[in-house]
One Martini backbone bead per residue (centre of mass of N, CA, C, O) as a GRO file, in nm:
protein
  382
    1UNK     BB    1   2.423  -1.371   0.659
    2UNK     BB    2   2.305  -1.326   0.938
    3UNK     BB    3   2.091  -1.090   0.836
    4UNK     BB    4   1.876  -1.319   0.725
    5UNK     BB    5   1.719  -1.430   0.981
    6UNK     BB    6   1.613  -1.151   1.072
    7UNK     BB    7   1.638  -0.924   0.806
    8UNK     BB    8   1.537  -0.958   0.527
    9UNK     BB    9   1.576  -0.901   0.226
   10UNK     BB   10   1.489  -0.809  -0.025
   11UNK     BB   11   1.341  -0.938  -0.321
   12UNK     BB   12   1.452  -1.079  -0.532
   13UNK     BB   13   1.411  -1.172  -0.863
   14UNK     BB   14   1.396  -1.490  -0.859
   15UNK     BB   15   1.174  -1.509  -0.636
   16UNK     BB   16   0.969  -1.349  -0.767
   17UNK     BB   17   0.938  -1.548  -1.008
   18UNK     BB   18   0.862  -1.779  -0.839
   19UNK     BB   19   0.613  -1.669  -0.707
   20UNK     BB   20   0.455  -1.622  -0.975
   21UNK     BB   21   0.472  -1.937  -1.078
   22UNK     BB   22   0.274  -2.010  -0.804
   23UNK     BB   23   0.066  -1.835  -0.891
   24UNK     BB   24  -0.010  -1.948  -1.183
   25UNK     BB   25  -0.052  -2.218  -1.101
   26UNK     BB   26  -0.311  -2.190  -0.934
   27UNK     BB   27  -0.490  -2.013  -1.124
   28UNK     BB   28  -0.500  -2.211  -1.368
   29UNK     BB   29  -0.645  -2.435  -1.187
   30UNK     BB   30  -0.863  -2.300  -1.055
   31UNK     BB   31  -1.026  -2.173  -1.266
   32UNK     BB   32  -1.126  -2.472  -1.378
   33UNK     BB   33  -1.358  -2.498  -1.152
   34UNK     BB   34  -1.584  -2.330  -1.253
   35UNK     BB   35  -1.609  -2.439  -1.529
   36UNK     BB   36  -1.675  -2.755  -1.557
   37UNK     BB   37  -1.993  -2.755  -1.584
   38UNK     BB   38  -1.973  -2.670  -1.848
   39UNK     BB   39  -1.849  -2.865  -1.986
   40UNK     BB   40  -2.039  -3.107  -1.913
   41UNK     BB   41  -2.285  -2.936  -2.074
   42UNK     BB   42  -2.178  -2.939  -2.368
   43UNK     BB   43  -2.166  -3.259  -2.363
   44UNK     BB   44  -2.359  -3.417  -2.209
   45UNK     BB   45  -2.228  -3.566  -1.971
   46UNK     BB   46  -2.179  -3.788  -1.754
   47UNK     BB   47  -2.055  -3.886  -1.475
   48UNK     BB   48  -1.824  -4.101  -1.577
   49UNK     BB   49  -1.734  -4.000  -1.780
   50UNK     BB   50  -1.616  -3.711  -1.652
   51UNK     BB   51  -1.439  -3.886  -1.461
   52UNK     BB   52  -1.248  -3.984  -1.682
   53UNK     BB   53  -1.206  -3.677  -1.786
   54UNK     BB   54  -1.014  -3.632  -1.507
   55UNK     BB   55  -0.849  -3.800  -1.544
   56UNK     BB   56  -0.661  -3.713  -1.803
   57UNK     BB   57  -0.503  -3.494  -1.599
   58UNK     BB   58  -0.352  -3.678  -1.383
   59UNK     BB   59  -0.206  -3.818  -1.559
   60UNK     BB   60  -0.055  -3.625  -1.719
   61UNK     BB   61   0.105  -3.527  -1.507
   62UNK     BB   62   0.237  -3.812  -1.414
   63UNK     BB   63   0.405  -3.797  -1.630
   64UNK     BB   64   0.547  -3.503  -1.660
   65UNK     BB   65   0.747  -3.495  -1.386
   66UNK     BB   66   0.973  -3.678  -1.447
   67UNK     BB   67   1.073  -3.548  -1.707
   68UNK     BB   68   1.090  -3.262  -1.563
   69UNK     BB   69   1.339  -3.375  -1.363
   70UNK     BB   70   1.522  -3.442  -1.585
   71UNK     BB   71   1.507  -3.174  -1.761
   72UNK     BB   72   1.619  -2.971  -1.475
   73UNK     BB   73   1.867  -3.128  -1.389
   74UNK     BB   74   2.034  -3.058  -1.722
   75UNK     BB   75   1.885  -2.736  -1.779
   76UNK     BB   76   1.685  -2.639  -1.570
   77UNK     BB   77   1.402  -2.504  -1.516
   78UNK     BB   78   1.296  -2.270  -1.663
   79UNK     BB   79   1.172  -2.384  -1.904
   80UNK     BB   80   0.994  -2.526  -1.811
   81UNK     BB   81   0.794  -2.349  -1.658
   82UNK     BB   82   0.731  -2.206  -1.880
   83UNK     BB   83   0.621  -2.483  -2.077
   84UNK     BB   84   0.369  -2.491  -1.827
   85UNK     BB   85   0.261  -2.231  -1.865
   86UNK     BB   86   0.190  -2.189  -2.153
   87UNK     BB   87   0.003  -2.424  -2.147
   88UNK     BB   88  -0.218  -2.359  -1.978
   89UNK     BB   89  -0.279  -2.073  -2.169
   90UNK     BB   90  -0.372  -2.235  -2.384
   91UNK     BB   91  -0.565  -2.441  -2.334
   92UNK     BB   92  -0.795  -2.362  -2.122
   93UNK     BB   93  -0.967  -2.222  -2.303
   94UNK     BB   94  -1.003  -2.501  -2.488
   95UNK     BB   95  -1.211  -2.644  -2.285
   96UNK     BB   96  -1.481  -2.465  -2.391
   97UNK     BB   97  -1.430  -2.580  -2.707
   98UNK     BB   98  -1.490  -2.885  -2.665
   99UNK     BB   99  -1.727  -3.119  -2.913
  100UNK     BB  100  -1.556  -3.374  -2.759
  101UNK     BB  101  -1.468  -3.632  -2.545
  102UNK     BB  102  -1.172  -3.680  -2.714
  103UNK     BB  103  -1.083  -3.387  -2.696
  104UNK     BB  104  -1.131  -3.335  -2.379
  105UNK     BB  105  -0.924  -3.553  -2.292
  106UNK     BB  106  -0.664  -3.450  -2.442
  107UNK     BB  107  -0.656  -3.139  -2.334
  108UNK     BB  108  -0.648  -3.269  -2.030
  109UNK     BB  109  -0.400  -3.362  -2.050
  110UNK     BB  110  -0.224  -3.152  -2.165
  111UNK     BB  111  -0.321  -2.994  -1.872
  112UNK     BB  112  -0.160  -3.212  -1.682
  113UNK     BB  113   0.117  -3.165  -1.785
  114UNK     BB  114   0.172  -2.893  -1.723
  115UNK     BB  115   0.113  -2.852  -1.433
  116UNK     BB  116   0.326  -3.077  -1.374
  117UNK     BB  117   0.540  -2.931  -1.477
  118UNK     BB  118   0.555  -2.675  -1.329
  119UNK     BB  119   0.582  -2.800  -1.064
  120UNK     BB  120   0.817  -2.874  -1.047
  121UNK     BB  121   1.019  -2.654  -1.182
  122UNK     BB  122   0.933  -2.452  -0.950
  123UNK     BB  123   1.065  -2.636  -0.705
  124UNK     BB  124   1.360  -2.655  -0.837
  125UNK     BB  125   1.367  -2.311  -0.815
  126UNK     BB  126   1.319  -2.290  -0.543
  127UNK     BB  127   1.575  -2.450  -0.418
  128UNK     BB  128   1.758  -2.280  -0.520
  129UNK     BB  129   1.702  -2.001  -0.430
  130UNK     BB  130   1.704  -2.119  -0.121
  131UNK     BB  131   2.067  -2.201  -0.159
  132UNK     BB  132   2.170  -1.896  -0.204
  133UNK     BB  133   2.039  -1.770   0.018
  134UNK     BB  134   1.994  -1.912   0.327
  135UNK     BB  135   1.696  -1.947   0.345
  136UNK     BB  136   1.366  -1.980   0.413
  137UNK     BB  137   1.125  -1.986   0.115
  138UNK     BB  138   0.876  -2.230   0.068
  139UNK     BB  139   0.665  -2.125   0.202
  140UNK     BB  140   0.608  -1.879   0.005
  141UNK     BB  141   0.561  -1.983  -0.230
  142UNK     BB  142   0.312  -2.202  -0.181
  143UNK     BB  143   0.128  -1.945  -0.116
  144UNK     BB  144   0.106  -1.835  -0.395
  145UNK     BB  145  -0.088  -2.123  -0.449
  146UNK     BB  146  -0.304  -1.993  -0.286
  147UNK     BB  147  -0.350  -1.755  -0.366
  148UNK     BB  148  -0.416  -1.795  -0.675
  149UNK     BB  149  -0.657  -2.021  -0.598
  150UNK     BB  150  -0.820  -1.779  -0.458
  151UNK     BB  151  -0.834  -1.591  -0.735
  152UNK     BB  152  -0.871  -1.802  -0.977
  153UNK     BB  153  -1.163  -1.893  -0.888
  154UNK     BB  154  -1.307  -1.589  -0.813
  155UNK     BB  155  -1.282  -1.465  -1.094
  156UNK     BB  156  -1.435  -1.685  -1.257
  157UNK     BB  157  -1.702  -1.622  -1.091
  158UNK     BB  158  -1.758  -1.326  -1.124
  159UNK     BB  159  -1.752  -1.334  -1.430
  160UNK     BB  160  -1.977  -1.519  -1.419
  161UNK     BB  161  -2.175  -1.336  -1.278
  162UNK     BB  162  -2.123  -1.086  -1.518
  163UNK     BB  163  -2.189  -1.277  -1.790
  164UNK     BB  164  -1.979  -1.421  -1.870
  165UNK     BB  165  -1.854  -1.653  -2.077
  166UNK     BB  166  -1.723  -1.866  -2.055
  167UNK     BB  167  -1.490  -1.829  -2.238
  168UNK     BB  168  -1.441  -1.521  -2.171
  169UNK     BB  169  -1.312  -1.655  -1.869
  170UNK     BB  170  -1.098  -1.798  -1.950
  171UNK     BB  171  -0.969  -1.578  -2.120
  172UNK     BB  172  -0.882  -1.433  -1.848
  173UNK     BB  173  -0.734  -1.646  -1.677
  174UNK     BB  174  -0.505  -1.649  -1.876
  175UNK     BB  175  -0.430  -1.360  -1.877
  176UNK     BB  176  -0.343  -1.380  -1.586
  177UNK     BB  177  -0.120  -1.581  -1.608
  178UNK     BB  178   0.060  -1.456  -1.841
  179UNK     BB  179   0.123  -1.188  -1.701
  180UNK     BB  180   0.317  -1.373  -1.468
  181UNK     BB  181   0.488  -1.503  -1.645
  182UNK     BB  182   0.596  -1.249  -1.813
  183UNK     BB  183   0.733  -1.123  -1.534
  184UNK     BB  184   0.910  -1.397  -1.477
  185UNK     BB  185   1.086  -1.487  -1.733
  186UNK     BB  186   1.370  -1.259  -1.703
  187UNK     BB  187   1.387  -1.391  -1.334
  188UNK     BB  188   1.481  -1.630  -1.381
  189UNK     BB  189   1.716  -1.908  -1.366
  190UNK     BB  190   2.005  -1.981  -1.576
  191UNK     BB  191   2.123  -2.206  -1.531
  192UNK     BB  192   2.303  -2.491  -1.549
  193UNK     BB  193   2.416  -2.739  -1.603
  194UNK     BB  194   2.510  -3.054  -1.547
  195UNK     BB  195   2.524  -3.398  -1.529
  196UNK     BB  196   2.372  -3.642  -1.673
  197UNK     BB  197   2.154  -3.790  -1.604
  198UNK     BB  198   1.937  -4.095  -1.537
  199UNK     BB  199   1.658  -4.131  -1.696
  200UNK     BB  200   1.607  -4.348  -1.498
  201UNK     BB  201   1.557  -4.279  -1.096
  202UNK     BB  202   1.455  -4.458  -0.806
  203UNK     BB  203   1.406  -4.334  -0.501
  204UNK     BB  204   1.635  -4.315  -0.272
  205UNK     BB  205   1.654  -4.334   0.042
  206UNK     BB  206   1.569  -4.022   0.175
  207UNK     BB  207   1.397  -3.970  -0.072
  208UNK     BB  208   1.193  -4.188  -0.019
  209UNK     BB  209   1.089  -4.065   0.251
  210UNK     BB  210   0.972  -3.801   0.133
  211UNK     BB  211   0.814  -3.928  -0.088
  212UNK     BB  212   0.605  -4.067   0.144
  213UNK     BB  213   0.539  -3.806   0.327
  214UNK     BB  214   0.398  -3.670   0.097
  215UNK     BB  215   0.192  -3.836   0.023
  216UNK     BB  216   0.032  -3.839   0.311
  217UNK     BB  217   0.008  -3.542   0.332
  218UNK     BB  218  -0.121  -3.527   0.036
  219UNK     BB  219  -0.371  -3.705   0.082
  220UNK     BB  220  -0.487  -3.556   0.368
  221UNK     BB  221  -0.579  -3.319   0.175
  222UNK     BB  222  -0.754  -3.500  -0.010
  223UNK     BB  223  -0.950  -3.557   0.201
  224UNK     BB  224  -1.060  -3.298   0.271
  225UNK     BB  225  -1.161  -3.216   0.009
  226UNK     BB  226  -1.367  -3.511  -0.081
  227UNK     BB  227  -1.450  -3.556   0.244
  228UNK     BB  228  -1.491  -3.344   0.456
  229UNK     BB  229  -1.771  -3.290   0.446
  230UNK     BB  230  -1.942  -3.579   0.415
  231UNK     BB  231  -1.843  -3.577   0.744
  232UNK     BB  232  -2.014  -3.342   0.847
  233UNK     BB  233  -2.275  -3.493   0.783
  234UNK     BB  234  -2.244  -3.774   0.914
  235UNK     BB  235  -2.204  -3.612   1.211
  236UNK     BB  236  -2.426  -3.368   1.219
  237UNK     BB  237  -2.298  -3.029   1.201
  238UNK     BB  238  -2.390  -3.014   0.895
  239UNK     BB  239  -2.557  -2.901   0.641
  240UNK     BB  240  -2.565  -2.958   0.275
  241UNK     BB  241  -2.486  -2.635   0.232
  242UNK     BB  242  -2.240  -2.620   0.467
  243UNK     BB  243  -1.986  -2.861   0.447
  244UNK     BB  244  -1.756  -2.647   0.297
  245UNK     BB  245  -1.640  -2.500   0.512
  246UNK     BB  246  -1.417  -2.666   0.639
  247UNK     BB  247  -1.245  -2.628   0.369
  248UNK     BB  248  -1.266  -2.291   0.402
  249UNK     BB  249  -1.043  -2.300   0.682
  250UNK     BB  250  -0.837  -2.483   0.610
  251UNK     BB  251  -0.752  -2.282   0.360
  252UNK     BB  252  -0.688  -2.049   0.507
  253UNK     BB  253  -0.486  -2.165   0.738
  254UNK     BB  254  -0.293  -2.223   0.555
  255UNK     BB  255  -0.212  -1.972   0.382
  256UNK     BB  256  -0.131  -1.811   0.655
  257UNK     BB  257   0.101  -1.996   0.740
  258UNK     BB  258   0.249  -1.957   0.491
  259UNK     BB  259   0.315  -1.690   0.487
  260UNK     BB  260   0.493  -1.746   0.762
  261UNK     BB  261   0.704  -1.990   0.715
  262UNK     BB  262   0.995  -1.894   0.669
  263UNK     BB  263   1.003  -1.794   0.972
  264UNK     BB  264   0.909  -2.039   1.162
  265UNK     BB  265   1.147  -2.253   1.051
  266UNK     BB  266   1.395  -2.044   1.117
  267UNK     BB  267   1.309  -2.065   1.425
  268UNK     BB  268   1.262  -2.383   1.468
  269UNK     BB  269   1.307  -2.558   1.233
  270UNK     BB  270   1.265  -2.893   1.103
  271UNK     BB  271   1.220  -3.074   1.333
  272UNK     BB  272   0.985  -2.901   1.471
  273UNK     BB  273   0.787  -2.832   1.242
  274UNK     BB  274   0.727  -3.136   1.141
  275UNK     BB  275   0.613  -3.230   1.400
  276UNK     BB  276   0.438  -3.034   1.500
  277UNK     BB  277   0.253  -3.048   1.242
  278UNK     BB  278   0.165  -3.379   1.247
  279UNK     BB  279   0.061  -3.328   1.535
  280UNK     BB  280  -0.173  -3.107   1.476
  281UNK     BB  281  -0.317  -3.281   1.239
  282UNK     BB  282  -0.373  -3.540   1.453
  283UNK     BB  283  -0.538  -3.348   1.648
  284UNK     BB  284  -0.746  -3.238   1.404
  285UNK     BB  285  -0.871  -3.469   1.344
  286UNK     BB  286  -0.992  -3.587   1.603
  287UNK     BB  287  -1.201  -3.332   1.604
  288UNK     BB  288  -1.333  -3.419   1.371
  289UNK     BB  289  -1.372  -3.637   1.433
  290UNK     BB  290  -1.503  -3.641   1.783
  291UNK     BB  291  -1.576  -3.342   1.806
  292UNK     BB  292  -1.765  -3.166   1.975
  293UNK     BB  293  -1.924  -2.974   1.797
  294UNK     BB  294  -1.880  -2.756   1.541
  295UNK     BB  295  -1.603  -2.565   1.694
  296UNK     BB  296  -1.440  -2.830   1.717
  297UNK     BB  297  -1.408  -2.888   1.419
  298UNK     BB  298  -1.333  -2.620   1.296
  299UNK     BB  299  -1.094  -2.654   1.404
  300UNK     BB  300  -0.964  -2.863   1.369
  301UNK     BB  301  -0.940  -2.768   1.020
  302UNK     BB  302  -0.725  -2.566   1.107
  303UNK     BB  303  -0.517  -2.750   1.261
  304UNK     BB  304  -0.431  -2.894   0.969
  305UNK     BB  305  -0.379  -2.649   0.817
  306UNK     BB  306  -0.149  -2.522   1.043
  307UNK     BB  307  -0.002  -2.841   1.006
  308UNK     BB  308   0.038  -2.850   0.673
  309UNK     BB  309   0.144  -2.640   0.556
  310UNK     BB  310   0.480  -2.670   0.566
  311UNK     BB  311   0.571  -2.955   0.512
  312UNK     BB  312   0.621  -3.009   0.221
  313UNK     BB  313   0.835  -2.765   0.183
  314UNK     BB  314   1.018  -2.898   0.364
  315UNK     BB  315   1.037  -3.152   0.232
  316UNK     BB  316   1.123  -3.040  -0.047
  317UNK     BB  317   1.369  -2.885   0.066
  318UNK     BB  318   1.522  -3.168   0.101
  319UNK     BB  319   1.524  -3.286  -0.172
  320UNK     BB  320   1.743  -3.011  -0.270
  321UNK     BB  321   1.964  -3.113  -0.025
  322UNK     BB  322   2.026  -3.369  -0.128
  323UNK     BB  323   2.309  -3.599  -0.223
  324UNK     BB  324   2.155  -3.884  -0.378
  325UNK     BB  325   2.039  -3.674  -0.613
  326UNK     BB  326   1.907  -3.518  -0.804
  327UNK     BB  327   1.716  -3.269  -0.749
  328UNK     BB  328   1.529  -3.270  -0.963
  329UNK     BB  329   1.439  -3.534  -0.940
  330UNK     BB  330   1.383  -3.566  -0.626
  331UNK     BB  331   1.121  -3.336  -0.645
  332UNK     BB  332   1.007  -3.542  -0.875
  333UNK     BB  333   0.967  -3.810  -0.677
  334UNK     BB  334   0.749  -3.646  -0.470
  335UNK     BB  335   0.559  -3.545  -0.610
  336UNK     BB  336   0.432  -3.765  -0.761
  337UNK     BB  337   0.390  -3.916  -0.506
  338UNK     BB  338   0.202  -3.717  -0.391
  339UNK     BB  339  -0.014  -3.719  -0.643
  340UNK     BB  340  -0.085  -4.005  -0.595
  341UNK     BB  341  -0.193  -3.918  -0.273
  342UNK     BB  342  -0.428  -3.776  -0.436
  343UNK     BB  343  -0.536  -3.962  -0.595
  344UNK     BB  344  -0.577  -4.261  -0.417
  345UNK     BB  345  -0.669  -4.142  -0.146
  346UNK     BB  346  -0.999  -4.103  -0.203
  347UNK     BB  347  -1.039  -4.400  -0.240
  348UNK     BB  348  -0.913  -4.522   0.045
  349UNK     BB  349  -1.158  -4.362   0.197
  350UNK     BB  350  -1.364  -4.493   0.075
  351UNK     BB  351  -1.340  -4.816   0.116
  352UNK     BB  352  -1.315  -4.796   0.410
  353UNK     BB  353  -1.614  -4.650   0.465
  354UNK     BB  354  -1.740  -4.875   0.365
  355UNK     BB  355  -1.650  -5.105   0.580
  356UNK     BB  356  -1.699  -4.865   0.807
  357UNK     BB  357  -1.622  -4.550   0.811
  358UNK     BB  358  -1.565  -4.206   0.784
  359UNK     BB  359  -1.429  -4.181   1.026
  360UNK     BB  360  -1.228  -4.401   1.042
  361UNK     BB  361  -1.060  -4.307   0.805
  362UNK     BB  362  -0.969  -4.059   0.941
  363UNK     BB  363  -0.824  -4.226   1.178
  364UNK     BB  364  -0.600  -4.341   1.004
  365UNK     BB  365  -0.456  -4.075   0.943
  366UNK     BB  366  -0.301  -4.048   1.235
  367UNK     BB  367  -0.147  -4.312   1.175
  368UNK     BB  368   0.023  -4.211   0.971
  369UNK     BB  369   0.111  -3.877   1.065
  370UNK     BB  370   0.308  -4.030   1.210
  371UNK     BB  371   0.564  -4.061   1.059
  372UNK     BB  372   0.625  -3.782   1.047
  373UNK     BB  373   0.708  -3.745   1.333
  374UNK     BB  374   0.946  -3.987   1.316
  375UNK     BB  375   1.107  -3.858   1.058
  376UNK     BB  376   1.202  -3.575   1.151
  377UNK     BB  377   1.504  -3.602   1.216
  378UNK     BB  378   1.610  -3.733   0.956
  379UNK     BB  379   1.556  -3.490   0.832
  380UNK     BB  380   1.726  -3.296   0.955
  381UNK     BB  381   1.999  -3.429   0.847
  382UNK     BB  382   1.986  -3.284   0.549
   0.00000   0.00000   0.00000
């Protein structure tokens, strides 16, 4: 045991199929975000319409995670990861094939659901994983759903670059999600049952906490990503064809931290980490709005990526951890409650920066991300 924190072991075969799944589930998604224009223009949908048909991607999340929360307590995560994978890997196709907007509403559910059935089941499996191994391993897992996204729309970009039709663009990354859960479905852990949670129930204690810091961060991170650029126009930092550079350092930057994030953690501890990196968001943002010329703002960007790498992962993992209700549930309303602070989130930094400025939103996110560092402690102690 002692010989894991110093010498990491080979990669186990669960560990790895972990990462298959975060890596395949990272994939399915990013695959769809080059897609999109195309689906748009086969229906020829307006952008209202086309905005409410990506809320029902948002909503199948959103009911799908606590189901799978409840379902992964009960029966083990296998099936679920499994289950979520599956539905990715068949419907992505047929998002380019649907050929009216109830279709494709309908599809975007149920690819919304698949999508949150994996994200909890993997995150339930990732957290068994690490508490078998006795040393931290979620940010390595989150790295790979990373890596996935970056291949993900990559591939799909590419291949749409070398003339292959949206349609058979997708059906590309389909099967290389199917590939990577292929390899990974022999090697999930078959858990055994535990005893029946009940059916509905809300986080609480140290849950609740954990689950409120992660909403902030992910809040954090859709912020940069739906209004990162916007920032950087407003500020007149960038022209509005390069304002996408930032949200493309915070992701290198995350991605990078993510890879290390392991060794950092158990170097580190939770409660280094998670002050830290909160401290780090905070100092990031403040470059973000404040910081004089390009150099110190993309720095900004960079410190946000490099300071909120790790806190989600820590966050599930302690929620794996905690006594207070069974793991499965745990992790689903976290996630869930995160992912509502990525839907949620860019509504409330649109409302506050009409009333007073993009600046001033960002700015209210560092008294957020306070919290994060005051209750740095409480986690660790879980």
């Amino acid at each position: 045991m002692t010989a894991l924190s110093d010498t990491p072991p080979a990669l186990s075969p669960p560990a790895l199929a972990t990462r298959l799944a975060f890596f395949a589930a990272g994939f399915g998604m990013a695959a769809w975000a080059p897609l999109i224009p195309f689906a748009k223009a086969r229906l020829e949908a307006s952008d209202a319409t086309f905005g409410l048909l990506l809320l029902c991607l948002g909503v199948g999340s959103l009911i799908a995670m606590p189901v799978t929360g409840y379902l992964s307590a009960q029966r083990g995560a296998r099936g679920m990861v499994l289950l979520g994978g599956i539905g990715i890997v068949m419907v992505l196709p047929l998002l380019l094939l649907a050929e009216s907007v109830v279709t494709l509403g309908a599809l975007l559910f149920v690819f919304g659901a698949a999508l949150g059935t994996i994200d909890v089941a993997m995150n339930v499996h990732g957290a068994e994983v690490e508490r078998r191994a006795a040393r931290p391993m979620m940010s390595g897992f989150h790295a790979m759903w990373s890596v996935g996204g970056i291949a993900g729309a990559g591939a799909v970009t590419l291949a749409l670059t070398l003339g292959l039709s949206p349609q058979a663009a997708a059906a590309l990354g389909a099967v290389c999600a199917a590939l990577a859960l292929a390899f990974a479905a022999p090697r999930l852990l078959r858990a055994q049952a535990g005893a029946t949670p009940p059916a509905l129930v809300r986080p609480r204690g140290v849950v609740l906490l954990i689950a409120v810091l992660a909403a902030i961060v992910f809040l954090v991170e859709g912020a940069i990503l739906d209004w990162g650029a916007l920032l950087n126009v407003e500020r007149a930092v960038l022209e509005q064809a390069q304002a996408g550079l930032g949200f493309l350092v915070f992701s290198v930057a995350m991605t990078v931290a993510r890879l290390a994030g392991d060794r950092l953690v158990a170097r580190l501890g939770v409660l280094r980490t998670l002050a830290g990196g909160g401290a780090g968001v905070m100092v990031g943002l403040g470059l973000m709005v404040a910081g004089p010329g390009l150099g110190t703002v993309l720095a900004g960007f960079a410190l946000v990526g490099l300071g909120a790498a790790n806190l989600v992962p820590v966050l599930i993992s302690a929620a794996g951890r905690q006594q207070v209700m069974p793991p499965g549930l745990a992790i689903a309303a976290v996630t869930t409650t995160g992912y509502g602070g990525i839907l949620l989130g860019p509504a409330l930094i649109g409302f506050i920066a009409q009333v007073t400025s993009l600046a001033v939103a960002f700015g209210a996110l560092i008294g957020l991300m306070l919290a994060v560092v005051l209750a740095a402690r409480r986690i660790a102690r879980v």
